[in-house]
C-alpha positions in Angstrom: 0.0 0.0 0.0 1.6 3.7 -0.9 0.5 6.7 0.9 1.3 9.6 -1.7 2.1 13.1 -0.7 2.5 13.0 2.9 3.4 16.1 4.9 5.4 13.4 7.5 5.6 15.5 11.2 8.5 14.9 13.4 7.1 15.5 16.6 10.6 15.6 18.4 11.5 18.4 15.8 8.3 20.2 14.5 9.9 19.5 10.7 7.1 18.9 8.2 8.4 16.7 5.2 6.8 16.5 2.2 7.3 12.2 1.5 5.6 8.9 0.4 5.0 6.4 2.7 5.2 3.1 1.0 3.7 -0.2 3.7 4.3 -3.7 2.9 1.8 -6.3 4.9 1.9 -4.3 8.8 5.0 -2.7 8.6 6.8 0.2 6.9 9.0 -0.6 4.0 9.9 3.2 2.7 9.7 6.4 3.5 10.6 9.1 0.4 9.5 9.1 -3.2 8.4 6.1 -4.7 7.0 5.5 -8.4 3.6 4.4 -8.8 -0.2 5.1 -8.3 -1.0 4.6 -3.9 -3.8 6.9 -2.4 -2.8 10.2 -2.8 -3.2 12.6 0.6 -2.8 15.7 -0.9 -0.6 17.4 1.6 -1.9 16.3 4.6 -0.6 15.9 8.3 0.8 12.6 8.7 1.8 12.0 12.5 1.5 9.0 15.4 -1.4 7.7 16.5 -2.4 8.4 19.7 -1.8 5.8 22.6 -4.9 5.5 25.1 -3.2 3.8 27.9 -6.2 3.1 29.8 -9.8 2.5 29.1 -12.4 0.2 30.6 -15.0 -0.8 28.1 -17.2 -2.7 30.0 -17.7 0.8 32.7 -17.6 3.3 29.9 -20.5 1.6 28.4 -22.2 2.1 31.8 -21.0 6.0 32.2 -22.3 7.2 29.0 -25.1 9.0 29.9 -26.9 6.5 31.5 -27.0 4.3 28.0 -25.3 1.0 27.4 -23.4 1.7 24.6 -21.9 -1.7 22.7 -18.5 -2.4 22.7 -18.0 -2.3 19.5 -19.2 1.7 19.4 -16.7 2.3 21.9 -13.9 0.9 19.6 -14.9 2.9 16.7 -14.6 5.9 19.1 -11.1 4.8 19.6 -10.4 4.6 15.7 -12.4 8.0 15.1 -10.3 9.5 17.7 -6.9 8.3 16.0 -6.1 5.8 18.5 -3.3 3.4 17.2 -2.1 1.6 20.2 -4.8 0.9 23.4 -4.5 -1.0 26.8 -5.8 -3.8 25.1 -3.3 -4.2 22.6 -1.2 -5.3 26.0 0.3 -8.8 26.2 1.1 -10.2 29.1 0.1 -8.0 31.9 -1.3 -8.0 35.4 -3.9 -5.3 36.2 -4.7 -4.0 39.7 -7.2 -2.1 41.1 -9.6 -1.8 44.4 -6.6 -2.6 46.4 -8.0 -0.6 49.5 -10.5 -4.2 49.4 -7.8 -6.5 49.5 -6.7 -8.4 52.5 -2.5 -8.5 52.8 -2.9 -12.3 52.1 -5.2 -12.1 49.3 -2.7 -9.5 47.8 0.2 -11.4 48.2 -1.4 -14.2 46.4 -2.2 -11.8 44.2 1.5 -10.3 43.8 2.4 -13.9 43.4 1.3 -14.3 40.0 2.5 -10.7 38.6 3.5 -11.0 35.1 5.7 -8.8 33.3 3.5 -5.6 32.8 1.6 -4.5 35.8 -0.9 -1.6 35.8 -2.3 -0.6 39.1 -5.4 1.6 39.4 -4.6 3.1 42.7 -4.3 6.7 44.3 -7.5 8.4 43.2 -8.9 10.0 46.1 -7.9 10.7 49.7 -10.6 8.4 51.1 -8.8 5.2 49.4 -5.4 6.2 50.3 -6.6 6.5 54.1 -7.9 3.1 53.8 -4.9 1.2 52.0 -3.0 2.9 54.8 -5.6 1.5 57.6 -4.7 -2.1 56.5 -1.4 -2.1 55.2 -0.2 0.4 57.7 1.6 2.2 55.3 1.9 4.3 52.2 0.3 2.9 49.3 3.5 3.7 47.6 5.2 1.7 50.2 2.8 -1.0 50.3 3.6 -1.7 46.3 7.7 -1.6 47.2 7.1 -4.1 49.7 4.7 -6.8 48.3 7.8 -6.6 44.9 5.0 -5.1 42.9 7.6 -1.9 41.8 10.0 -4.6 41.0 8.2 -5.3 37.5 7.4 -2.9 34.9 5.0 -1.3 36.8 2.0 1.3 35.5 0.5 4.0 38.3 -3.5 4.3 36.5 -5.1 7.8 38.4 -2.4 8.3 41.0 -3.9 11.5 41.5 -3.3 11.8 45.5 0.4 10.8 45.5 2.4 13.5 47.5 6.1 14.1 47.2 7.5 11.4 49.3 5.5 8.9 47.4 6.1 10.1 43.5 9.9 10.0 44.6 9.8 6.4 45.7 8.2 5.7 42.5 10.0 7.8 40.4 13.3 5.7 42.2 11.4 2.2 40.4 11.3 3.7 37.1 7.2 3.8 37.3 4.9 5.2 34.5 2.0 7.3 35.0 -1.3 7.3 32.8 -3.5 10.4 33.5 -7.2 10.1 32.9 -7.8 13.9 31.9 -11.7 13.0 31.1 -12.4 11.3 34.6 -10.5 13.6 36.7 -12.7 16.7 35.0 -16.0 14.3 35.0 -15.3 13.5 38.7 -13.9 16.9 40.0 -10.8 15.1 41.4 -7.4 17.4 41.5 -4.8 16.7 38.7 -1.9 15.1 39.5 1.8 17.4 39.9 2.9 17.5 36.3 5.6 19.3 37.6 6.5 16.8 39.8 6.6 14.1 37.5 8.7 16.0 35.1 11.1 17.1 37.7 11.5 13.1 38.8 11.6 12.1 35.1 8.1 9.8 35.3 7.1 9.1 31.9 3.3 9.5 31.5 0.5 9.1 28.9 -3.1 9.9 28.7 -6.3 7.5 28.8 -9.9 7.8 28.5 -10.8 6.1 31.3 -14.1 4.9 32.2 -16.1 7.5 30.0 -17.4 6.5 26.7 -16.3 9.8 25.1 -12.4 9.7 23.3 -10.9 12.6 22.4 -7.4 13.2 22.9 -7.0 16.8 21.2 -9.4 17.7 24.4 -7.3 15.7 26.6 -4.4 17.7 25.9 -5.9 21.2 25.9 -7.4 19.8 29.6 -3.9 19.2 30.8 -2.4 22.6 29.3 -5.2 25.0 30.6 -4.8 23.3 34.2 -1.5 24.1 34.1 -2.0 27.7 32.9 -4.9 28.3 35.1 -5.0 26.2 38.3 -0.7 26.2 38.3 -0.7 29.3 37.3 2.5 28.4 35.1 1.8 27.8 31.2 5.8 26.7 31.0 5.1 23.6 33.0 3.9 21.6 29.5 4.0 22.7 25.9 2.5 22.2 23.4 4.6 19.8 21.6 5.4 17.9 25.2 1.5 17.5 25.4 1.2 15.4 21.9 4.4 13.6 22.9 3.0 12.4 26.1 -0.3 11.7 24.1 1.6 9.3 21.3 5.2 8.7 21.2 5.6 8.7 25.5 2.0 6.8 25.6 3.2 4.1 22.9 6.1 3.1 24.7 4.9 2.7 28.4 2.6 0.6 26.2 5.2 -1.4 24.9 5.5 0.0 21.9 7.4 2.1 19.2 4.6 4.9 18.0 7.6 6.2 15.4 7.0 6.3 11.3 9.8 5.2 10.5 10.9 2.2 8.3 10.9 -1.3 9.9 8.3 0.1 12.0 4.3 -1.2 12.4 2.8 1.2 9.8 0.7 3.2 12.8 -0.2 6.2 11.9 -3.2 9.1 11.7 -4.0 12.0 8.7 -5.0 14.8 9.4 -7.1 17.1 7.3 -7.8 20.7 7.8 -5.6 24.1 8.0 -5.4 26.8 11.3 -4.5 30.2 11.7 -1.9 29.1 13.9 2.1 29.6 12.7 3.4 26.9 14.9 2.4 23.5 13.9 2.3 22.1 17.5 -0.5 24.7 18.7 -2.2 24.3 15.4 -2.6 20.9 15.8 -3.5 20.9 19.6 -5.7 23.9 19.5 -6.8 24.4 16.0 -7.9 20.7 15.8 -10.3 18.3 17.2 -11.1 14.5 16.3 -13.2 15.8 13.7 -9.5 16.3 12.2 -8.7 12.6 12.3 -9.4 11.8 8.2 -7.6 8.5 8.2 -6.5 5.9 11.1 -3.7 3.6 10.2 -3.2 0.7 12.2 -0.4 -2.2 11.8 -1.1 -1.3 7.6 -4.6 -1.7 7.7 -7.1 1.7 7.0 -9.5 1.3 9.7 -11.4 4.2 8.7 -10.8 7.1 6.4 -13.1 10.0 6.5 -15.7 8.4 9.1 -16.0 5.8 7.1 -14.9 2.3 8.7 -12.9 -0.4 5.9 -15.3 -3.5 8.0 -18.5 -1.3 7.0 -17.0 -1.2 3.1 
């Protein structure tokens, strides 16, 4: 499959190149000019997909607006959205959550079992952490360093309520973070410190939680204005840092390399539509919504292209 015309982004540089894309079976075979008729994109934005590194089907069915919604709606959110790489696109992995309802034995036969990805829903709201300390008798944070859960590549889901001490010990692990801009907002719980995850180096990503709605341009304008407006300190994320937590940083605490590049899964979105912003980064994260997302490219295969989905063809 060619891809003609692509303006390829490089979102570590801002550089636009004007290049084919040319995909054999689910990976990327070239990238520059190739002879020969593909589907020509006229120009278009060609970037990463974005990574949602958490979502929970089964509750965001239930949370959207009182209406089961099937499962298979949800995923074509995902796909509309631009999502290339999701929580269930996971092998191997352990996932943790209610851990304030967990005796210490039945966690540690719980913890006995870990596998080699583990993401742990934990550190929402005060009321939790108050009870994880009640039985454990210490810091959640703690409670995870002891039990050899931070031993593993482990995932903080929500972590909202993590002070300093905690995010250090963490940090100390080599932990990721996924925020849930859309729940937080939904459930009027605080952010967590951006500015203390980028101080300790924590990689994060974004994921849309338990709501049925995915839409990762307003996930990153969420995160930006808090920062400008709760923080008080716009410098705290950019613009670019924003869509590199979204995709590249999201892909990887996934597992996965979200770069177009050749000998890479051909995952990839096209974007269609022109701002008034100079600087690609705010035009892309400001000027642009999902409505924007005019192709999703996953592992070679168009899942949709203009709304329209390649099962539905």
């Amino acid at each position: 499959m060619l891809f003609k015309n692509c303006n390829l982004l490089n979102l570590k540089t801002g550089e636009l190149t004007l290049t084919d894309i040319l995909v054999k079976g689910e990976r990327i075979e070239k990238l520059g000019e190739t002879k020969g008729n593909g589907i020509d994109l006229g120009g278009k934005i060609v970037m990463p997909g974005f990574a949602n590194c958490y979502l929970n089907y089964e509750r965001a069915s239930l949370n959207s607006f009182n209406k089961v919604v099937d499962e298979s709606v949800l995923f074509k959110k995902n796909i509309l959205s631009g999502v290339c790489f999701d929580f269930f696109d996971v092998k191997d992995i352990t996932f943790i959550e209610n851990l304030e309802k967990l005796s210490e034995s039945e966690f540690l036969k719980l913890c006995m079992g870990l596998k080699e990805k583990i993401f742990i829903k934990i550190g929402q709201n005060l009321n939790e952490m108050g009870e994880i300390n009640t039985i454990y008798r210490k810091m959640p944070s703690e409670v995870l360093e002891d039990f050899g859960v931070l031993d593993k590549a482990v995932t903080v889901v929500g972590g909202n309520c993590f002070e300093k001490d905690e995010l250090e010990l963490l940090g100390g692990y080599n932990a990721n973070f996924v925020l849930l801009p859309n729940d937080d907002a939904r459930s009027g719980r605080r952010f967590i410190n951006i500015n203390s995850l980028n101080r300790l180096n924590i990689p994060f990503g974004l994921g849309s939680g338990e709501y049925a709605e995915v839409d990762f341009f307003a996930f990153m304008r969420e995160l930006l204005s808090f920062n400008s407006f709760v923080m008080e300190n716009s410098s705290l994320m950019s613009e670019q840092e924003a869509l590199l937590h979204a995709t590249l940083i999201g892909a990887k605490i996934l597992g996965f390399d979200g770069e177009i590049k050749e000998g890479n899964y051909a995952n990839f979105i096209v974007l269609n539509g022109k701002t008034e912003y100079n600087d690609i980064f705010k035009a892309i994260v400001y000027g642009m919504s999902k409505q924007n997302v005019y192709m999703t490219v996953k592992n070679g295969k168009i899942l949709q292209q203009n709304g329209v989905f390649a099962m539905e063809k």
